[in-house]
FIDREN-7924 format. One record per residue: residue number from 1; residue in three letters; x, y, z negated of N, C-alpha, C in turn. Coordinates in pm, 1 decimal. Each point is the difference from the previous one (the first is absolute). Example, Ala and Ser with C-alpha at 12.3 -4.5 7.8 and 13.67 -1.06 7.14 Angstrom:
2
(1 'Ala' (1319.0 -569.0 -780.0) (-89.0 119.0 0.0) (90.0 120.0 0.0))
(2 'Ser' (-35.0 105.0 72.0) (82.0 119.0 -6.0) (-77.0 109.0 -73.0))
END
This chain:
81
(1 'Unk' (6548.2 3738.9 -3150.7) (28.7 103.0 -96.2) (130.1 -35.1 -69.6))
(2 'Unk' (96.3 82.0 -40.1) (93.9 -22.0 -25.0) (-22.6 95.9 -152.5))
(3 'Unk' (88.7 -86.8 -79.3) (-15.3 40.3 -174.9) (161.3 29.4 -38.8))
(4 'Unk' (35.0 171.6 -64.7) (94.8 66.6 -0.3) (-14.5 -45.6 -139.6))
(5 'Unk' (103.9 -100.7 -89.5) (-8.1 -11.4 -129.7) (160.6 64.0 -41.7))
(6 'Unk' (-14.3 157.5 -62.2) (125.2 72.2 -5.3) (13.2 -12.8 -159.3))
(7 'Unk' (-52.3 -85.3 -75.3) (27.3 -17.4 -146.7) (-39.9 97.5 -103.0))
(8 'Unk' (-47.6 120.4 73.4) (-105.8 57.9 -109.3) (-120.6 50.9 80.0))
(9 'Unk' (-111.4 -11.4 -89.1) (-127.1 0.6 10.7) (-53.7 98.0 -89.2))
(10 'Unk' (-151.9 100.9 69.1) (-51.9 37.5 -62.0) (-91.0 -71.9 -112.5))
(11 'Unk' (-27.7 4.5 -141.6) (-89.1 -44.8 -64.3) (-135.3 8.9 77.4))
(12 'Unk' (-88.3 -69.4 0.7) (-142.0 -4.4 36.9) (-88.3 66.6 -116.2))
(13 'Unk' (-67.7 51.7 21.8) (-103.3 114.2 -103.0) (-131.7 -10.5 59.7))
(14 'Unk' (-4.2 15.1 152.1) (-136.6 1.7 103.7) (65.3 -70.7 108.2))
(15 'Unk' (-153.9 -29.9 80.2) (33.1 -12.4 179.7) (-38.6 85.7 43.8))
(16 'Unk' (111.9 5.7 136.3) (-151.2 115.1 106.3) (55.8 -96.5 92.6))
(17 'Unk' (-65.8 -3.9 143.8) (-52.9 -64.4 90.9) (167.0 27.7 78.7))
(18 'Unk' (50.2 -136.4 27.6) (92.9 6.3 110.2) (160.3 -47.3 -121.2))
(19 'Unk' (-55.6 50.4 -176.8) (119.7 -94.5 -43.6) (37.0 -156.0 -5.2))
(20 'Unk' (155.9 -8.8 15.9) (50.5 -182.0 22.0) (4.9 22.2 -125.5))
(21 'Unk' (-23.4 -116.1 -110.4) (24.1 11.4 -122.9) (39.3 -179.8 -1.2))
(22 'Unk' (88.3 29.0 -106.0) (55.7 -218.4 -3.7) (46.2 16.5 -154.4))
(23 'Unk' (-70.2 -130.1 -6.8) (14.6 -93.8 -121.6) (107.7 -74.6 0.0))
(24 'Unk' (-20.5 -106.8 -118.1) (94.7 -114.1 -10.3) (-24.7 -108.7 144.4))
(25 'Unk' (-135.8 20.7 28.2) (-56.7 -98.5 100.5) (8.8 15.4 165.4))
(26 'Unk' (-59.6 130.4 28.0) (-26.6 35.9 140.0) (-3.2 130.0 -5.6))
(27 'Unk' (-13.0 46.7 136.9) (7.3 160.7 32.5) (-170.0 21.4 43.0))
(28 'Unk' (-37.7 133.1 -21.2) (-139.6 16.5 22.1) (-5.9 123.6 75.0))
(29 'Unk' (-98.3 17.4 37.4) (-37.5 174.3 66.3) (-129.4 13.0 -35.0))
(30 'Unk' (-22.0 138.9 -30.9) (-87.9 62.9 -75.2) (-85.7 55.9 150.3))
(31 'Unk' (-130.4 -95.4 1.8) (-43.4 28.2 157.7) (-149.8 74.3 -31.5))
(32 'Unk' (-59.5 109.0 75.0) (-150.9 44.4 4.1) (-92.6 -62.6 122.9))
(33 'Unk' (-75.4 -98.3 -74.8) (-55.4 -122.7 160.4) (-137.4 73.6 -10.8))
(34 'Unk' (-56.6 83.7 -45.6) (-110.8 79.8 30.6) (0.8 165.4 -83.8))
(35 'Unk' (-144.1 47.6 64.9) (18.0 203.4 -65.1) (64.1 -29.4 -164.5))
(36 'Unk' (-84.4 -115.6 -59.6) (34.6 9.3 -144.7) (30.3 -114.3 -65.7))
(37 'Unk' (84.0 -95.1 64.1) (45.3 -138.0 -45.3) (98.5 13.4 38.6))
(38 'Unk' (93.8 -46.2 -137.6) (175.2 -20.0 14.8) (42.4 -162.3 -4.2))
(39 'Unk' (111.2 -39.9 -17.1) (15.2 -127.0 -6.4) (149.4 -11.1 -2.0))
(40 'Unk' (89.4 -110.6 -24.9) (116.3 -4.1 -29.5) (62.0 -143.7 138.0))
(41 'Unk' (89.1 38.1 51.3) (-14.8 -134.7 86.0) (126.9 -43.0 32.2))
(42 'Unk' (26.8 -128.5 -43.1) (106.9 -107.5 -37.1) (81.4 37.8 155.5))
(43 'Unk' (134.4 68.0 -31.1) (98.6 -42.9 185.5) (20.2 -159.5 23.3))
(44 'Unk' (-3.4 -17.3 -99.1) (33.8 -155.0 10.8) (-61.7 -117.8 81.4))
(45 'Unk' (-114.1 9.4 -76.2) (-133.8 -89.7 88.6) (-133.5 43.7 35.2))
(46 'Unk' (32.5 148.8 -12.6) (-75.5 52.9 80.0) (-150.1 -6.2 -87.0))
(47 'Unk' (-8.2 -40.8 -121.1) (-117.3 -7.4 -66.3) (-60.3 142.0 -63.7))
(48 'Unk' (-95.0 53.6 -25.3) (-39.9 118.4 -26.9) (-71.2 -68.1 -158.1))
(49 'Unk' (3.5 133.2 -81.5) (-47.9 36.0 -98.7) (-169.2 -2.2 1.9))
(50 'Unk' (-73.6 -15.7 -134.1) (-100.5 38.4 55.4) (-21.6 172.2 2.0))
(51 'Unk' (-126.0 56.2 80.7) (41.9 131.0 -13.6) (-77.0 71.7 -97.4))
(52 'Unk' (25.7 107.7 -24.9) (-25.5 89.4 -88.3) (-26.1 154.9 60.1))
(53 'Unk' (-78.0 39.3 -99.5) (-107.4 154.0 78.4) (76.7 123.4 -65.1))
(54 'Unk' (188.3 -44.3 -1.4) (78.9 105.4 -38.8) (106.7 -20.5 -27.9))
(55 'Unk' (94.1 42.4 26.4) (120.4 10.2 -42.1) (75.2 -45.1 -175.0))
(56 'Unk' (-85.1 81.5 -43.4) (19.2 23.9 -128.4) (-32.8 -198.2 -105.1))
(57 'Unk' (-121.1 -60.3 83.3) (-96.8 -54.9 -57.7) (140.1 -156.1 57.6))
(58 'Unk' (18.7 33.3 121.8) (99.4 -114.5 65.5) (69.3 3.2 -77.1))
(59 'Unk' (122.9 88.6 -15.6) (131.9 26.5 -116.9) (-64.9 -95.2 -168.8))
(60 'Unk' (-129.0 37.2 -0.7) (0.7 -19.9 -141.7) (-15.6 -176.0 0.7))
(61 'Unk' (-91.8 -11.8 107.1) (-28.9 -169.3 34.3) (127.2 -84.1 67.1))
(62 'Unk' (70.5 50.4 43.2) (135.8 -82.9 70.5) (121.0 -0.3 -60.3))
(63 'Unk' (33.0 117.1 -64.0) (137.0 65.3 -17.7) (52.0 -133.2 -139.7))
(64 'Unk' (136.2 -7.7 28.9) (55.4 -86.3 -68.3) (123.9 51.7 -50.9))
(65 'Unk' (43.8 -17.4 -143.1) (82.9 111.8 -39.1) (145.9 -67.4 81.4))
(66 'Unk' (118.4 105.6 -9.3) (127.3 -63.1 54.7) (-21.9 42.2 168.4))
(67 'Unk' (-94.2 22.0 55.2) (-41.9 -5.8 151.9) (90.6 156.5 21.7))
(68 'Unk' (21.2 14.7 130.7) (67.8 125.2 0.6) (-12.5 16.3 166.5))
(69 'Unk' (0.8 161.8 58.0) (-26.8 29.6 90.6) (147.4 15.3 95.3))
(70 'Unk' (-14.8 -62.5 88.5) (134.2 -31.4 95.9) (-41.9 85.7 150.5))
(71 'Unk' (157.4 4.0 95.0) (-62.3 65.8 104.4) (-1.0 -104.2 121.0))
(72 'Unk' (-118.3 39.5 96.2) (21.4 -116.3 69.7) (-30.0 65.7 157.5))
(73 'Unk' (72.3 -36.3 96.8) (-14.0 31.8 192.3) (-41.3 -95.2 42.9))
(74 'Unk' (-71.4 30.3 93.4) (-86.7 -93.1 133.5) (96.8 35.9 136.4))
(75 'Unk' (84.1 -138.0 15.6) (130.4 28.7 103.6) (-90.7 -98.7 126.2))
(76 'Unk' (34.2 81.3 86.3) (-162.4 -62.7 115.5) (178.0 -18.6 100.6))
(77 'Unk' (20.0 -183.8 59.6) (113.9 -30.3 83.0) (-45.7 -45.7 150.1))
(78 'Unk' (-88.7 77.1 67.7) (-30.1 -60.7 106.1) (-127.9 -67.2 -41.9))
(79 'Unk' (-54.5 -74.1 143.0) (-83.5 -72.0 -52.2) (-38.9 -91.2 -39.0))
(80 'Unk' (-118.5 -54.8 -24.9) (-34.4 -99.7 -75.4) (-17.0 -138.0 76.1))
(81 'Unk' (17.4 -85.5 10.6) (-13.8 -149.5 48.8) (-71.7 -98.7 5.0))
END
């Protein structure tokens, strides 16, 4: 995954499923791992959040102020090794 950092960012308010959002620390994605469990999950090391039975309930349990929503592509170079 490749991370487009163009120096401005939307403020964060909510998640919905599929936003890159980055901190001071790491970059995350806002992932749906079942019908009604969300979760937040580290690009970095790949560690997941615990999950949550909503969107709304994740944002309120994860969200860290300063965090801001960035854009990010999945550049696929051939294959894998």
């Amino acid at each position: 995954m490749e991370i487009i950092d163009k120096g401005s960012h939307a403020p964060v308010t909510e998640y919905s499923v599929g936003d890159v959002i980055q901190d001071d620390v790491s970059v995350y994605m806002i992932v749906q791992i079942s019908i009604d469990n969300y979760a937040a999950v580290d690009l970095i090391d790949g560690s997941a959040s615990d999950s949550c039975g909503s969107l709304k309930k994740l944002y309120h349990e994860t969200h860290i102020s300063g965090e801001r929503k960035v854009k990010a592509a999945v550049v696929i170079e051939g294959e894998a090794k």
